[in-house]
C-alpha positions in Angstrom: 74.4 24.3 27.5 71.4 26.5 29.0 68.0 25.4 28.8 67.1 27.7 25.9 66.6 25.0 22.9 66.2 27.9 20.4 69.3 29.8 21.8 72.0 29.8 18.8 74.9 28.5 21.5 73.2 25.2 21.9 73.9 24.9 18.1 78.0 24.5 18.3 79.6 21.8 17.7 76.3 20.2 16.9 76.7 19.1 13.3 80.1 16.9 14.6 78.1 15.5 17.2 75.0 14.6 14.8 77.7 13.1 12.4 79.5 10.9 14.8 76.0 9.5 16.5 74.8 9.3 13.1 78.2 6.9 12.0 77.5 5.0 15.3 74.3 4.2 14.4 75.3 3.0 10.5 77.9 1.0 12.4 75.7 -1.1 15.0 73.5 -1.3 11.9 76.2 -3.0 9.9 77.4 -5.3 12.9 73.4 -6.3 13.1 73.4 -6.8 9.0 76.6 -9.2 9.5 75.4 -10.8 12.3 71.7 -11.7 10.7 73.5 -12.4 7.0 75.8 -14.8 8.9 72.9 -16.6 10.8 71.0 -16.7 7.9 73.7 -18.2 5.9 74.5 -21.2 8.6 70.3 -21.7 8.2 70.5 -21.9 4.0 70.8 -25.3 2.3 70.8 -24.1 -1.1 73.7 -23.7 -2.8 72.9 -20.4 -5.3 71.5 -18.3 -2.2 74.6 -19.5 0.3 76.6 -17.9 -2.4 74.5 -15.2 -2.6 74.8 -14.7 1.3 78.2 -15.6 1.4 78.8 -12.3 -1.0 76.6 -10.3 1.0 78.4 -11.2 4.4 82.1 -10.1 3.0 80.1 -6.8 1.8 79.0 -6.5 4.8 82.1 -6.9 6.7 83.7 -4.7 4.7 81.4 -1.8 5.2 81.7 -2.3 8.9 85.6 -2.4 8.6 85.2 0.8 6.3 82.8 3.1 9.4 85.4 1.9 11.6 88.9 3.1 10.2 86.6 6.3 9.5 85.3 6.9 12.9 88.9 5.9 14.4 90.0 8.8 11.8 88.1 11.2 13.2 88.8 10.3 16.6 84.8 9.1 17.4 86.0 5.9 18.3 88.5 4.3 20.0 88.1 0.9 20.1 91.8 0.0 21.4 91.7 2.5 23.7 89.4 1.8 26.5 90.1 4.9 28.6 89.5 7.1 26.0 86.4 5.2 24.4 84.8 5.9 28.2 85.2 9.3 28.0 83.6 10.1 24.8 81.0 7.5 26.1 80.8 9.4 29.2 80.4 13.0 27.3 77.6 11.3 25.1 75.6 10.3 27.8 76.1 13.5 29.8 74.5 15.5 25.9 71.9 13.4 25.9 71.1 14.0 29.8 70.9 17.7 29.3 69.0 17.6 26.2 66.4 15.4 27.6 66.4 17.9 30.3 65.8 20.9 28.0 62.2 22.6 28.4 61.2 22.3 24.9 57.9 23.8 25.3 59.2 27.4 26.8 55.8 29.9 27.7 58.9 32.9 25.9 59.0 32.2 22.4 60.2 35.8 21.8 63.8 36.0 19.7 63.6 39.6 19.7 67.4 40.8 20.0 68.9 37.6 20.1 71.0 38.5 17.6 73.7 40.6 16.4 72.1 42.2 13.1 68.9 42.6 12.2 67.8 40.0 9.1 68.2 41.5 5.7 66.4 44.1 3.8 63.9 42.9 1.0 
């Protein structure tokens, strides 16, 4: 990756990696929406919203267990396989490095030539 933000080459592979950070997020916000249901259910004395908790924390659950087997799938996760798991951690952190490293404010804002064709006629 060069520092050119605006250079087309930064752009591949980019919508797999904005899909699996974006799956990683839905799933540490599901583990956080299980985690809160269950605390809140453990803190409820009423019998109708327990069971109303109770419902929402197999939901829950389920979605988690649901991003899981899809991220596993697609090989974003690998949550038996520590090694592995490190290694895609280790490439995440090294993206994120170089993008927060990446002069977004360039003085050359010029695209002239960049690419192969020239946009369409009108």
């Amino acid at each position: 990756m060069n520092q050119d933000y605006l250079d087309p080459i930064n752009a591949l592979n980019m919508p797999e990696l904005a899909d699996m950070t974006f799956a990683m997020d839905f799933l540490v916000r599901a583990k956080e929406g299980v985690r809160n249901t269950a605390v809140a259910l453990t803190e409820t004395t009423t019998p109708q919203l327990r069971a109303a908790l109770r419902k929402q924390l197999f939901q829950g659950i389920a979605m988690h267990q649901e991003i899981t087997e899809l991220m596993v799938q697609k090989k974003w996760f690998h949550p038996h396989d520590l090694s592995e798991q490190y290694q895609l951690d280790q490439l995440s952190a090294k993206n994120t490095n170089m993008i927060g490293n990446m002069n977004l404010f360039p003085v050359d804002t010029n695209r002239k030539g960049m690419f192969d064709r020239t946009p369409d006629e009108q």
